[in-house]
N, C-alpha and C positions, 0 to 999 in steps of 0.2 A: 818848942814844937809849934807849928804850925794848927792855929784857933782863928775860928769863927762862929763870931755870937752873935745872932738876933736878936731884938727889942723892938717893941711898940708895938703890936698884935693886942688884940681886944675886941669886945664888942660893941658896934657903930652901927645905928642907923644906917636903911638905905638911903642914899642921897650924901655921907657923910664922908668925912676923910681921914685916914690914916699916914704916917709915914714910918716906914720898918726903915731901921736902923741895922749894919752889920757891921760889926767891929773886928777886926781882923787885927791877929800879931803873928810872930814866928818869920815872917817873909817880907822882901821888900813888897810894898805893897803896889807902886806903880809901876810893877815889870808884868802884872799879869792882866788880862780878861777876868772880867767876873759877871756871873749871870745869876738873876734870883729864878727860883722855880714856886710852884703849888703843888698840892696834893690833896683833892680834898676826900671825906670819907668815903669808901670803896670803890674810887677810881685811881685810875695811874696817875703819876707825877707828870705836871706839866709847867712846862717853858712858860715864861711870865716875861722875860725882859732881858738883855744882859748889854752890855757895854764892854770896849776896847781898853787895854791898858791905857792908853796916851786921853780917853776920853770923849776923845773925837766923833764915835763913830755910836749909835745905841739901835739897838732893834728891840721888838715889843711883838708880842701873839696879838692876832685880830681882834682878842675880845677882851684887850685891855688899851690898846691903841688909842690914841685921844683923852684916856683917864689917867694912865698911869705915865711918871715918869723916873728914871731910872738913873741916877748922879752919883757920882763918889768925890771925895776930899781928903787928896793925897796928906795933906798935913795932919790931919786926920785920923786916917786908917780907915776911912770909914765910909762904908757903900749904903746909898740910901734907893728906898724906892716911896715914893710920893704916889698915895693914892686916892683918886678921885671920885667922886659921882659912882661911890660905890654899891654892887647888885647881890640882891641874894648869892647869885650864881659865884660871888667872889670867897664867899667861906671855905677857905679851907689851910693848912697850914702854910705858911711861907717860910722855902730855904733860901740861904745865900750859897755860892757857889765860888770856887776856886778854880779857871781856867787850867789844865793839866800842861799844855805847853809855856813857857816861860816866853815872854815878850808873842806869844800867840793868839790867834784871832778869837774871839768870843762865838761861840756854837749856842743854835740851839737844842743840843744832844746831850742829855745827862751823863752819858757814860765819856765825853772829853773832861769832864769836870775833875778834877782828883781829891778834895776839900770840902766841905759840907757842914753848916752850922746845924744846932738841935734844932730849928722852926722854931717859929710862933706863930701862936692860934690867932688867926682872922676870922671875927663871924660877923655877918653883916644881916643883923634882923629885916624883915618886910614891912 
């Protein structure tokens, strides 16, 4: 079956870095899009980054643009997102996502997604 699991969430100083890890099995892993999201306490889930199967192509929300970046390694399985010059404002969970169409473009729409890892907790102290 089709799994995705997160790693490396913690607590970091502002200014500090993290890198989330997603490890995916069940599917070939270079036929899909994948996007990671946030959510942090009593707000909606939001778009954080996501990337093209082939690699090529990566897009990022305004207010992680220039901090964060967003890589996978097909030999691997494994979808990274690299994060930077981290802000308060960045605490909140991080998911990995599963693109729903097969060899399909990466969205930043949570409902194209069909795969969802459990998050991890990002808190970034002041």
């Amino acid at each position: 079956q089709v799994q995705l699991v997160e790693s490396g969430g913690g607590l970091v100083q502002a200014g500090g870095s993290l890198r989330l890890s997603c490890v995916v099995s069940g599917y070939t892993f270079n036929r899909r899009a994948m996007g990671w999201f946030r959510q942090a306490p009593g707000k909606e889930r939001e778009f954080v980054a996501d990337i093209t199967w082939s690699a090529d192509v990566t897009d990022y929300a305004d207010s992680v643009k220039g901090r964060f970046t967003i890589s996978k390694d097909n030999a691997k399985n494994t979808l990274y997102l690299q994060m930077n010059s981290l802000k308060p404002e960045d605490t909140a969970v991080y998911y990995c996502a599963r693109i729903g169409r097969l060899y399909g473009d990466p969205s930043r729409r949570d409902w194209e997604y069909d795969y969802w890892g459990q998050g991890t907790q990002v808190t970034v102290s002041s």
